[in-house]
BANU-321523 format. One record per residue (C-alpha): x, y, z; residue number from 1. Coordinates in steps of 0.25 Angstrom, whole numbers, plus 5000, padded with zeros to 4 digits. Example, Ala and Ser with C-alpha at 12.3 -4.5 7.8 and 13.67 -1.06 7.14 Angstrom:
BEGIN
R | 5049 | 4982 | 5031 | 1
R | 5055 | 4996 | 5029 | 2
This chain:
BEGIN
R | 5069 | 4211 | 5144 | 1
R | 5062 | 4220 | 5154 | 2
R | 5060 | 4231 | 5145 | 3
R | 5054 | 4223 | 5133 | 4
R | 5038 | 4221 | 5132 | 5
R | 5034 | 4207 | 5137 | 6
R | 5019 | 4203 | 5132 | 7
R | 5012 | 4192 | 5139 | 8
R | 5005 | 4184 | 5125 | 9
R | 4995 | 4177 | 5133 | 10
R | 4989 | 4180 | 5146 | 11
R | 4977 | 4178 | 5154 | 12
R | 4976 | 4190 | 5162 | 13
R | 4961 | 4192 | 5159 | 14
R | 4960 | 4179 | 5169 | 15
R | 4954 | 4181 | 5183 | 16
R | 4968 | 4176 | 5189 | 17
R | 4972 | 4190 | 5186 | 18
R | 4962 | 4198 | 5190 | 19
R | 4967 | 4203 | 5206 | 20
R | 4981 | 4207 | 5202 | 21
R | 4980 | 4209 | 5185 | 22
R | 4986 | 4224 | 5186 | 23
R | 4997 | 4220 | 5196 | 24
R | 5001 | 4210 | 5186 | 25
R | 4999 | 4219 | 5175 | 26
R | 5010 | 4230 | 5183 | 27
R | 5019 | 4219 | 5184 | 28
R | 5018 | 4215 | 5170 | 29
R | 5021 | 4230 | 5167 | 30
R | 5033 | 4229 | 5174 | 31
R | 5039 | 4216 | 5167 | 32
R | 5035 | 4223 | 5154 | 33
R | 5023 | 4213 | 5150 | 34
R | 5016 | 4224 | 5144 | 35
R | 5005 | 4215 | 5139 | 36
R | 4998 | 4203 | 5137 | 37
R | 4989 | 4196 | 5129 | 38
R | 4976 | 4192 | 5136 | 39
R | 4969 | 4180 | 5127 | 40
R | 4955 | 4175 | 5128 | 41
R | 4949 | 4164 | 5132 | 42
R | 4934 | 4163 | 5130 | 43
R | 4922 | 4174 | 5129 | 44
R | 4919 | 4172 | 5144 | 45
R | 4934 | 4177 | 5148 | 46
R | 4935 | 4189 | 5135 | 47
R | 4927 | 4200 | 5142 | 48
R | 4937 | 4200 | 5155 | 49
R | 4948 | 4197 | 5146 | 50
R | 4943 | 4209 | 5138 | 51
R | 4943 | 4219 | 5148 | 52
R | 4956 | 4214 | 5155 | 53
R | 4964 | 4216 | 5141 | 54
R | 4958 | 4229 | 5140 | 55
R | 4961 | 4234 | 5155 | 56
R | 4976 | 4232 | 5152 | 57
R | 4974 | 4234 | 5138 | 58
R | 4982 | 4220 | 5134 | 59
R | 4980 | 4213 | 5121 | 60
R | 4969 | 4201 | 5120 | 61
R | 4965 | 4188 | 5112 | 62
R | 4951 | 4182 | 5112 | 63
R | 4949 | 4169 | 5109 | 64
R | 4943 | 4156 | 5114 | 65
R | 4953 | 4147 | 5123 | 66
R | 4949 | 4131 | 5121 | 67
R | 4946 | 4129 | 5136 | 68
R | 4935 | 4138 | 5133 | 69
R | 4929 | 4131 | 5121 | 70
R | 4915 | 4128 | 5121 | 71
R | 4903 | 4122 | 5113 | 72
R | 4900 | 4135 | 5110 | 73
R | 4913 | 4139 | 5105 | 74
R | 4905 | 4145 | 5091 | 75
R | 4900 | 4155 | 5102 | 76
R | 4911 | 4157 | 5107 | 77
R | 4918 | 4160 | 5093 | 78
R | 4907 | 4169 | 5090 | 79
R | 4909 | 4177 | 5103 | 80
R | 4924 | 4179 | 5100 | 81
R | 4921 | 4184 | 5086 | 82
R | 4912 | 4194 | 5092 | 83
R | 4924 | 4199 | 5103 | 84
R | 4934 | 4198 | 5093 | 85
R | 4926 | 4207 | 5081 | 86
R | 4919 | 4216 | 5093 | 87
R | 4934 | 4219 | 5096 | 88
R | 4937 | 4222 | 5082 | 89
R | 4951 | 4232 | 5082 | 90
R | 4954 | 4230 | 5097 | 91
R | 4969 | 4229 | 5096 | 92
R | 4970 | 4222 | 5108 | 93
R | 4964 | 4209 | 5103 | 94
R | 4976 | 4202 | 5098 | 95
R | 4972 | 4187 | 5096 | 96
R | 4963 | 4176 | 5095 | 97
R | 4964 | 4168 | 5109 | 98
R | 4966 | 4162 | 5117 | 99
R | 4962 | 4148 | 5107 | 100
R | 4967 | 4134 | 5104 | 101
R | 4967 | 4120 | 5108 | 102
R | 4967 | 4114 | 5121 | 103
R | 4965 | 4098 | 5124 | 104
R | 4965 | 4099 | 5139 | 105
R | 4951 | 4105 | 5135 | 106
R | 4947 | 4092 | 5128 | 107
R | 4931 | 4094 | 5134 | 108
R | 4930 | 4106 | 5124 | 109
R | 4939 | 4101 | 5112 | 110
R | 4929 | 4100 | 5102 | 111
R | 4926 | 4115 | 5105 | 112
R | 4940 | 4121 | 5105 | 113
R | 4943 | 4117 | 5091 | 114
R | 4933 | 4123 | 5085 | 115
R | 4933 | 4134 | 5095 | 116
R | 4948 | 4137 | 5090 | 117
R | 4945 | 4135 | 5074 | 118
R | 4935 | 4147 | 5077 | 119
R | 4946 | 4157 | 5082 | 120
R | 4957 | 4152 | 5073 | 121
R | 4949 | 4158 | 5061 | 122
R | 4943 | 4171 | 5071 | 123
R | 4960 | 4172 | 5071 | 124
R | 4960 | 4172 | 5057 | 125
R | 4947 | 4180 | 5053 | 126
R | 4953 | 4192 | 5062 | 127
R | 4969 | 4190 | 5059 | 128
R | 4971 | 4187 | 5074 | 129
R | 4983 | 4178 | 5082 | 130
R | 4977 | 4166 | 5090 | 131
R | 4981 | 4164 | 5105 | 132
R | 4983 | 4148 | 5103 | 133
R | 4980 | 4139 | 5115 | 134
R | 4983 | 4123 | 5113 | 135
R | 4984 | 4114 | 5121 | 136
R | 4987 | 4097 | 5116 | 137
R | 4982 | 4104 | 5104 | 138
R | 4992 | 4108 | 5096 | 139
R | 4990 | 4098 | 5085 | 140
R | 4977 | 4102 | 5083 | 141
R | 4979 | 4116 | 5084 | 142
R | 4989 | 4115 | 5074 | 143
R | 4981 | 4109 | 5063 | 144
R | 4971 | 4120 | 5067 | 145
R | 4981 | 4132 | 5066 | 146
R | 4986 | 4125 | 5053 | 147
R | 4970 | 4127 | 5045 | 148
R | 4968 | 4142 | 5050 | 149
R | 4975 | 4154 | 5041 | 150
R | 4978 | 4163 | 5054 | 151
R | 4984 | 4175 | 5049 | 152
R | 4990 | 4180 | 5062 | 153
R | 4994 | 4164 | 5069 | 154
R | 4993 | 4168 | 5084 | 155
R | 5001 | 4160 | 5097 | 156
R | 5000 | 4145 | 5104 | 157
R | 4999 | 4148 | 5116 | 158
R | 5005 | 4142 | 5129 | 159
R | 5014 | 4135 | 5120 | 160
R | 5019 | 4120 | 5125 | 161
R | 5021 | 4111 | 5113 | 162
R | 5033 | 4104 | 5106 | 163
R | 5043 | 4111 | 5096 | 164
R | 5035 | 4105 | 5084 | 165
R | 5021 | 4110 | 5089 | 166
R | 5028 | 4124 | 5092 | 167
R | 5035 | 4125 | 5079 | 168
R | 5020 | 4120 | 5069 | 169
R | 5014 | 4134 | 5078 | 170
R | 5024 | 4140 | 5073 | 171
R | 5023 | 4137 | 5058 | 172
R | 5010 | 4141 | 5059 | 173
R | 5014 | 4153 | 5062 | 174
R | 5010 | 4152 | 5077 | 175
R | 5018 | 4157 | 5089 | 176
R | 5020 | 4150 | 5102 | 177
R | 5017 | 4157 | 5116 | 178
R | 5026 | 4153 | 5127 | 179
R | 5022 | 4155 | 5141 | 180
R | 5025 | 4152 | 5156 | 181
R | 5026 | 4136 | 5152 | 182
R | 5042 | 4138 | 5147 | 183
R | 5046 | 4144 | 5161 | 184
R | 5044 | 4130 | 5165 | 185
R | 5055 | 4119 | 5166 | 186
R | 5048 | 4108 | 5161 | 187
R | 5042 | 4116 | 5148 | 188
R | 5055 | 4109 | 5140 | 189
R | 5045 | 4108 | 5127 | 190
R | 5042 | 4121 | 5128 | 191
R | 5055 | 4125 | 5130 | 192
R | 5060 | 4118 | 5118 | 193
R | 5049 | 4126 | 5110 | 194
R | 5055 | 4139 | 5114 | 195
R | 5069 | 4135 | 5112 | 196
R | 5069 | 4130 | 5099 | 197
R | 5058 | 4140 | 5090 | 198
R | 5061 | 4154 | 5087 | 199
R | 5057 | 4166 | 5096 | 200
R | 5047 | 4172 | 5087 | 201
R | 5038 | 4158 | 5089 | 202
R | 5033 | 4163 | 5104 | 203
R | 5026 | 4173 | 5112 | 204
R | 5026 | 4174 | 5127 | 205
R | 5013 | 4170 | 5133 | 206
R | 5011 | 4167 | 5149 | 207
R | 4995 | 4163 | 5149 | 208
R | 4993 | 4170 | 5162 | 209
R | 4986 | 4165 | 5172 | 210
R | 4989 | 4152 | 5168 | 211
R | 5002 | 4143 | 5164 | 212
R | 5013 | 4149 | 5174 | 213
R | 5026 | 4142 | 5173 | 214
R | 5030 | 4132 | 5182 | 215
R | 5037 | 4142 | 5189 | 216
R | 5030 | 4152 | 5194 | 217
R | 5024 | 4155 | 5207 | 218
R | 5010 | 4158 | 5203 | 219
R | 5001 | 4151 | 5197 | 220
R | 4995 | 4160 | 5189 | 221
R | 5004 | 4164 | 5178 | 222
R | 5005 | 4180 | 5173 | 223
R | 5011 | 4187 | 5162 | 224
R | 5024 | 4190 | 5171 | 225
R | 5031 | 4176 | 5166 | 226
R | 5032 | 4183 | 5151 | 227
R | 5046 | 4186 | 5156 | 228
R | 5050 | 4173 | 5162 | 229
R | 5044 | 4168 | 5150 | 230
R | 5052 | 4176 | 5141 | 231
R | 5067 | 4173 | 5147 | 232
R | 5064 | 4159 | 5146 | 233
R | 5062 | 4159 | 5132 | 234
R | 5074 | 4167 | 5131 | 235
R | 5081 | 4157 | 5138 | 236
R | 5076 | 4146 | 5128 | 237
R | 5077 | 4155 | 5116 | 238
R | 5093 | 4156 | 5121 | 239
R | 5089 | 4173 | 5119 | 240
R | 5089 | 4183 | 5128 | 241
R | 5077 | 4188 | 5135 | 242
R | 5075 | 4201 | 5127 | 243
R | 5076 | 4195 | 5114 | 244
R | 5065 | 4184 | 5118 | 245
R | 5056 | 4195 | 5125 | 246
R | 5058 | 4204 | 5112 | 247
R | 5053 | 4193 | 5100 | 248
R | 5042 | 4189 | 5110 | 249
R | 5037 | 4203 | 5110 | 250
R | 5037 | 4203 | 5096 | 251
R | 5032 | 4189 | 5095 | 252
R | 5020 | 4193 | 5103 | 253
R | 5018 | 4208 | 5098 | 254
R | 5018 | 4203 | 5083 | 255
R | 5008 | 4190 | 5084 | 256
R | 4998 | 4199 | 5093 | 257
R | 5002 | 4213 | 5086 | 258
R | 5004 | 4220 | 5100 | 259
């Protein structure tokens, strides 16, 4: 596997947490053959830094509107994301709509997020991009959501944790399902179960550095060095080696974001 391209679908690494070691970690991706990773957005306030990180070390970017960050004013904040979006007009970088969704945790701003999320579902739709999904005890609701909208190119669940059935409804639409740092732990047995039993071509390999290091590791903040750890434990519930895993992963990711 050391000589195949490994791509980090979903990381953070705009985020401060990175900021007094971001080209050390970046060498050390180099020589574990992450080659790149895709940075996702979060709300207008983060996507001038996010911007000019993604250009620095020219990686692929989303823009989008995370749930936490739903407001009242979330028409404004939809009409400043049209504006970054068109103002990029060809920028081949810009590979998605994200990071967007559902989350229940943030109940106080519910009534915000759905509308928030209904907004960028059509901006997906209106400009042929793949949506960066974030749900949280929302799948249901996402679901029905995801059902209603004609998205020509479907996009990625992110941070994936829900049961076969859940998986497999993303799936018909047409969705794929991003497995991160939560399937190196022991106790992720629905998760496991997930990526034993559906096919190869449903995920892509995702850590969301900084946050959601495994169980395991040493450090609280998470970076995209997991991917292979990742990777050979997919393999190993897939009961396939780790090069053909690594390989249709690449292709999984390259073909939804056109990499």
């Amino acid at each position: 596997m050391s000589t195949i391209r490994l791509i980090d679908s979903h990381a953070h690494l705009d985020f401060a947490e990175f900021d007094a070691d971001r080209d050390l970690l970046v060498a050390d991706m180099k020589r574990a053959n992450i080659d790149t990773c895709i940075i996702p957005g979060v709300s207008p306030e983060h996507w001038p830094r996010q911007l000019d990180i993604a250009h620095s070390y020219q990686w692929p970017f989303a823009l989008g509107v995370h749930p936490w960050w739903a407001a009242e004013d979330w028409p404004g904040q939809v009409s400043q994301l049209r504006t970054q979006l068109y103002g990029l007009g060809g920028e081949r970088r810009l590979v998605a709509i994200g990071e967007c969704g559902l989350d229940k945790i943030r109940a106080d701003n519910w009534q915000w997020q759905v509308p928030l999320l209904e907004a960028q579902l059509e901006l997906a739709a209106e400009l042929e991009l793949p949506l960066i999904l974030h749900c949280v005890k929302a799948h249901n609701e996402l679901l029905s959501l995801l059902s209603r909208y004609k998205l020509p190119r479907k996009g990625v669940i992110h941070g994936f944790y829900g049961s076969v059935e859940i998986a497999r409804r993303y799936i018909e639409l047409g969705f794929k399902l991003g497995i991160g740092g939560l399937v190196l732990n022991g106790d992720a047995s629905k998760l496991h179960k997930v990526v034993a039993e559906l096919p190869i071509d449903s995920f892509i390999c995702e850590t969301d550095s900084p946050a959601m290091a495994p169980k395991s590791s040493h450090s609280r903040r998470n970076s995209p060095l997991i991917i292979v750890q990742i990777i050979t434990k997919v393999a190993d519930l897939q009961k396939k080696s780790d090069v053909l895993i690594s390989e249709r992963l690449l292709a999984n990711v390259t073909q939804l974001f056109e990499l």
